[in-house]
C-alpha positions as CSV (number, residue, x, y, z in Angstrom):
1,X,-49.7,-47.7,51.3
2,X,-50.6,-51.5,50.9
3,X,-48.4,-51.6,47.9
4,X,-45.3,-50.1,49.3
5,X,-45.5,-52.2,51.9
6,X,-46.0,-55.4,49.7
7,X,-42.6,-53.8,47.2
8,X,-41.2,-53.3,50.6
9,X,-42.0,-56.9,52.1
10,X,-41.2,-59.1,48.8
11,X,-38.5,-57.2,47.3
12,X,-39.8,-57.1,43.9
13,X,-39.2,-54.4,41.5
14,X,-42.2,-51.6,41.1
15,X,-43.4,-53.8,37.9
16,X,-44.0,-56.7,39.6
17,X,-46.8,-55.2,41.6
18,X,-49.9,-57.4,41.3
19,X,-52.9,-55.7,39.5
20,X,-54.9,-55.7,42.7
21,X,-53.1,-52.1,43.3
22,X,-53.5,-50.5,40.6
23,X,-51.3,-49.6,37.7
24,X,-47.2,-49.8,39.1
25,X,-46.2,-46.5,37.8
26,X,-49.2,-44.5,39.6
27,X,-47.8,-46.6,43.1
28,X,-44.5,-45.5,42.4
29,X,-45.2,-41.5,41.4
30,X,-47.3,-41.8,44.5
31,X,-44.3,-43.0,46.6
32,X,-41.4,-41.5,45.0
33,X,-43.5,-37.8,45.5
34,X,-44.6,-38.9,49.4
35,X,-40.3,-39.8,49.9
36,X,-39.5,-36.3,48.2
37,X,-42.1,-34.7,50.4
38,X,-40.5,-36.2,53.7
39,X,-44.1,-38.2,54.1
40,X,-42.2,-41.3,54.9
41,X,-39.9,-39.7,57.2
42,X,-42.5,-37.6,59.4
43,X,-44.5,-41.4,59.1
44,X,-41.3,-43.2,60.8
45,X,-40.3,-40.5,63.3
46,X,-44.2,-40.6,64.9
47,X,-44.4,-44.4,64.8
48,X,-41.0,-44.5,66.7
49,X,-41.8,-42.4,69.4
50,X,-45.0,-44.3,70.3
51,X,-43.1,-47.8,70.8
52,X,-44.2,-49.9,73.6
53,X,-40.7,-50.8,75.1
54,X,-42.3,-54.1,76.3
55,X,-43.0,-54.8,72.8
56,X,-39.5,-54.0,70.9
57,X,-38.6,-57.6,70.2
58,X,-41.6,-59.7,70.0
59,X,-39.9,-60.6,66.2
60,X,-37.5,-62.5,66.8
61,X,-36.4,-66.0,65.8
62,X,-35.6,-69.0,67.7
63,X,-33.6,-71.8,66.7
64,X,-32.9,-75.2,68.7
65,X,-30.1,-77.3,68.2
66,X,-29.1,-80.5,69.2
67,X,-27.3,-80.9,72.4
68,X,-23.5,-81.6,70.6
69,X,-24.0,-78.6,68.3
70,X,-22.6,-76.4,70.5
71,X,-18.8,-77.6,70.6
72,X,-16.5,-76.8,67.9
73,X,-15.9,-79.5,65.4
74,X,-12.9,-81.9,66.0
75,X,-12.6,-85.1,64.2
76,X,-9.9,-85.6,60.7
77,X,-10.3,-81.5,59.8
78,X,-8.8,-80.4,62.5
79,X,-6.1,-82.5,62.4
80,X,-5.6,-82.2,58.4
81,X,-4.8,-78.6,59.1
82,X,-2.2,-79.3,61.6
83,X,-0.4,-81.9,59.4
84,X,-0.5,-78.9,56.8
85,X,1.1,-76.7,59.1
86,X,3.8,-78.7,59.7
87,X,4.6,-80.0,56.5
88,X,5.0,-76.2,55.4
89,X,7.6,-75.5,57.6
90,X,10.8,-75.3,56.2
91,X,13.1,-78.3,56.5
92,X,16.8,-76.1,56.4
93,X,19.0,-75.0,58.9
């Protein structure tokens, strides 16, 4: 289970496995029979219905910022895009 969890976690393909479990092809048999079994799906259904609601988002990710990051972004862009605007508009009657 380590191992799926590992391919899971990193992303790599089955042959990247490190050597420390075992041979990549037997991991993979291993999982690809446990997924056609419905192993991994009676696995997630129990694990979800013993969730500690208190607990649900204890992963989550904070990010500060400084104080001026949260207005929008004036300055010579802004205005560049307005003198675009108008210089596209046609000049007929």
């Amino acid at each position: 289970m380590e191992a799926v969890l590992w391919i899971d976690r990193t992303g790599a393909p089955w042959r990247d496995l490190p050597g420390e479990f075992g041979p990549w092809k037997t991991t993979y048999n291993r999982f690809n029979g446990w997924s056609k079994s419905g192993k991994w799906l009676r696995l997630l259904k129990a694990m979800q219905t013993d969730v500690d609601k208190e607990w649900v988002s204890i992963d989550t990710t904070v990010v500060r910022a400084h104080q001026h990051a949260a207005g929008a972004k004036g300055g010579a862009r802004g205005r560049a895009l307005v003198d675009l605007a108008e210089a596209s508009q046609p000049r007929f009657i």
